[in-house]
C-alpha positions in Angstrom: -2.6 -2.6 22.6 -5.4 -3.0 20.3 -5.6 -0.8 16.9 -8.9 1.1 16.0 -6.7 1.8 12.2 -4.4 -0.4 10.4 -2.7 0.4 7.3 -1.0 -2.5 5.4 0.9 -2.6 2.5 2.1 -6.2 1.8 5.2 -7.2 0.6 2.9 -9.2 -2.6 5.1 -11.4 -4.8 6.1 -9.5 -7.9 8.5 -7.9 -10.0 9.5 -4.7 -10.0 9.4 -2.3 -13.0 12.6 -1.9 -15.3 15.8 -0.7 -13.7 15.9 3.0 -14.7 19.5 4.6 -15.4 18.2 8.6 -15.0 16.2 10.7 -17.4 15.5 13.5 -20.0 13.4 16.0 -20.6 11.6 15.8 -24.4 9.1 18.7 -25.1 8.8 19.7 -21.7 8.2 15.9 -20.2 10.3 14.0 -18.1 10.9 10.6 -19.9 13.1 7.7 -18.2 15.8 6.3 -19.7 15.9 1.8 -18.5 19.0 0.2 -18.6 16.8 -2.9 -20.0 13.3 -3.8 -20.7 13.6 -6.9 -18.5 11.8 -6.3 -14.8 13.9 -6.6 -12.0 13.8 -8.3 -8.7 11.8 -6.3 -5.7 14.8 -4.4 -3.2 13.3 -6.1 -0.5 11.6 -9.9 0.7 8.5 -10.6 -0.1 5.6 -13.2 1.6 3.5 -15.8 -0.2 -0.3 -15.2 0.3 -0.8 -18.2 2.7 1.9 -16.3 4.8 -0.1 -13.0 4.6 -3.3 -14.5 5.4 -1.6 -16.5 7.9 -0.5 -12.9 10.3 -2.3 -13.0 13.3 -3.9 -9.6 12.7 -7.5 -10.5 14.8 -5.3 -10.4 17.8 -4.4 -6.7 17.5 -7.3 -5.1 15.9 -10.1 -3.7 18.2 -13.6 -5.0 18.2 -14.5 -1.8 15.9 -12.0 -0.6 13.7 -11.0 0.2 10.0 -8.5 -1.8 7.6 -6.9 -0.1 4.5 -4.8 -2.8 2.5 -2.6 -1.7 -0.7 -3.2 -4.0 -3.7 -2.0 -4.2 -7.0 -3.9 -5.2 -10.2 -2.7 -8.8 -10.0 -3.3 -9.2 -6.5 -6.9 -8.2 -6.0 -8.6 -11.7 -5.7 -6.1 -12.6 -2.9 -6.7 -9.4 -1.1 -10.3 -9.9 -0.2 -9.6 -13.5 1.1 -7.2 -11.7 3.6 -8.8 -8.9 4.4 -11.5 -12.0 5.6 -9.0 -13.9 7.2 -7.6 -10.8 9.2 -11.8 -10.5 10.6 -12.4 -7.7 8.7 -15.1 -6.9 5.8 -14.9 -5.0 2.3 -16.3 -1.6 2.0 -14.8 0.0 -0.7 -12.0 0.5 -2.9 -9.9 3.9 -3.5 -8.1 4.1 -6.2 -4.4 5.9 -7.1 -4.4 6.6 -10.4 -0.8 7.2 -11.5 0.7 9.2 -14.2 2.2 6.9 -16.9 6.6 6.7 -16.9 7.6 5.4 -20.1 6.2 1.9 -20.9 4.7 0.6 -17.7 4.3 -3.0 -16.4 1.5 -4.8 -17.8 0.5 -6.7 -20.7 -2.9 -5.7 -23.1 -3.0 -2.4 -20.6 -0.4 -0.6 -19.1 -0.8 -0.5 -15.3 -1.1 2.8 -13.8 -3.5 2.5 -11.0 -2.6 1.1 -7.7 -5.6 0.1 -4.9 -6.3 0.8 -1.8 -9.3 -1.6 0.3 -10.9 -0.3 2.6 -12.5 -2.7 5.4 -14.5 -2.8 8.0 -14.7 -4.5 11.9 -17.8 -3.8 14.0 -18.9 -0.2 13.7 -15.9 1.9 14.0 -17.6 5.8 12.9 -15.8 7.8 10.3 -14.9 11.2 11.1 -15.2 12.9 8.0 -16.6 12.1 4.7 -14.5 12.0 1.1 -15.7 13.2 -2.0 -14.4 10.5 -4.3 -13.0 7.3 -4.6 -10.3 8.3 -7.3 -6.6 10.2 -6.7 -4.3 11.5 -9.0 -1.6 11.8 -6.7 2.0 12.4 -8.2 4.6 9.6 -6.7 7.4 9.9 -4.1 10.5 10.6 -6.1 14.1 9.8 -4.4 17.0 11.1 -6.3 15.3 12.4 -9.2 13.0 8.8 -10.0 10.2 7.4 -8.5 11.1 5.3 -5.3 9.8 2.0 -5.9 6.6 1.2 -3.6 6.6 4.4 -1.2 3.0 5.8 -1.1 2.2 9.9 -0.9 2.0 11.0 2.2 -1.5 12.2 1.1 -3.0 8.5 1.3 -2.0 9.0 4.9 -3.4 12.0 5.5 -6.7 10.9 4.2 -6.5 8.2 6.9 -5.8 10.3 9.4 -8.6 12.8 8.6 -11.2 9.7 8.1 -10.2 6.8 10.8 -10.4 7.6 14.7 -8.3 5.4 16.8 -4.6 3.9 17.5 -3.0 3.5 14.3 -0.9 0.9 12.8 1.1 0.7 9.7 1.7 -3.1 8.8 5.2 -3.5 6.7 6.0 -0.2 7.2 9.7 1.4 6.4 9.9 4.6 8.5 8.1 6.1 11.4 4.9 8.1 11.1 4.3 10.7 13.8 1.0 9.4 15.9 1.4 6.0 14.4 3.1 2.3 15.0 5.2 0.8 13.1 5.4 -3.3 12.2 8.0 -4.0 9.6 11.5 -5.7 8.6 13.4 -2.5 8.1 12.8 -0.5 11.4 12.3 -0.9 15.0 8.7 -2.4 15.8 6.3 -1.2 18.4 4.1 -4.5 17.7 4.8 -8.0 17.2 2.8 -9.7 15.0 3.2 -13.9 14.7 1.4 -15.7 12.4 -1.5 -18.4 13.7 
């Protein structure tokens, strides 16, 4: 099968934000409480960008269709050399804009935005048009914290509402009604080798 949509949301080489032991509410805000300030180690494996680029993702895309890649800050130049290498061009980028939790990673500026390309193959029509490239979406919480690397389910709304086709999530960790799956923590509908 060949996929008019595919959503991917690589497993990028990083750390993950501090290890949070709960939190309290101060003046009507929820602050968390870390057990450190050190960052921890990501909860699952994670690829090098050789082996992302290296996913034989021409083979399952359709002539015409649409990529959307998640990317972080540090990750951005790497993205659009594999968005290239998948056969697919840049078209814009959407943006997630996060409300800040305590600190945040990052150095001169704290990182609260998370990206979202959007790329192009052949001439695969949109079927709706979005007013904005910007979201202030709240994250997915999971006993009381934000779950580390799940994305709202409004970022795949927004695909469904905007990208015709067979769709594809790429890394994925549960099912999605109407969509495949490809990922290390649940049964896979695709295989995808590398070149």
């Amino acid at each position: 099968m060949k996929y008019q949509v595919i959503l991917a949301d690589p497993p990028w080489k990083t750390t993950a934000g501090r290890k949070l032991k709960g939190y309290k509410m101060e003046n009507g805000k929820q602050l968390f409480i870390p057990v450190s300030n050190k960052s921890r180690k990501l909860e699952y494996p994670t690829m090098t960008i050789e082996e992302i680029k290296n996913l034989n993702v021409k083979d399952i895309a359709a002539d015409n269709a649409h990529l959307y890649m998640w990317v972080t800050n540090s990750h951005l130049p790497y993205a659009f050399e594999i968005i290239k290498s998948w056969g697919f061009n840049y078209s814009t980028m959407i943006v997630w804009a996060k409300n800040m939790m305590g600190g945040g990673l990052g150095g001169a500026f704290k990182i609260n935005t998370e990206y979202l390309i959007f790329a192009r193959k052949g001439k695969l029509k949109t079927t709706q048009t979005n007013k904005g490239t910007w979201f202030n979406i709240k994250r997915a919480y999971e006993n009381g914290a934000p779950k580390h690397s799940k994305k709202p389910d409004f970022f795949y709304e927004m695909i469904e509402q905007t990208s015709p086709g067979n769709k594809l999530e790429m890394f994925a960790r549960r099912k999605r009604e109407n969509w495949h799956t490809w990922g290390n923590e649940i049964n896979n509908d695709v295989e995808i080798t590398s070149k």
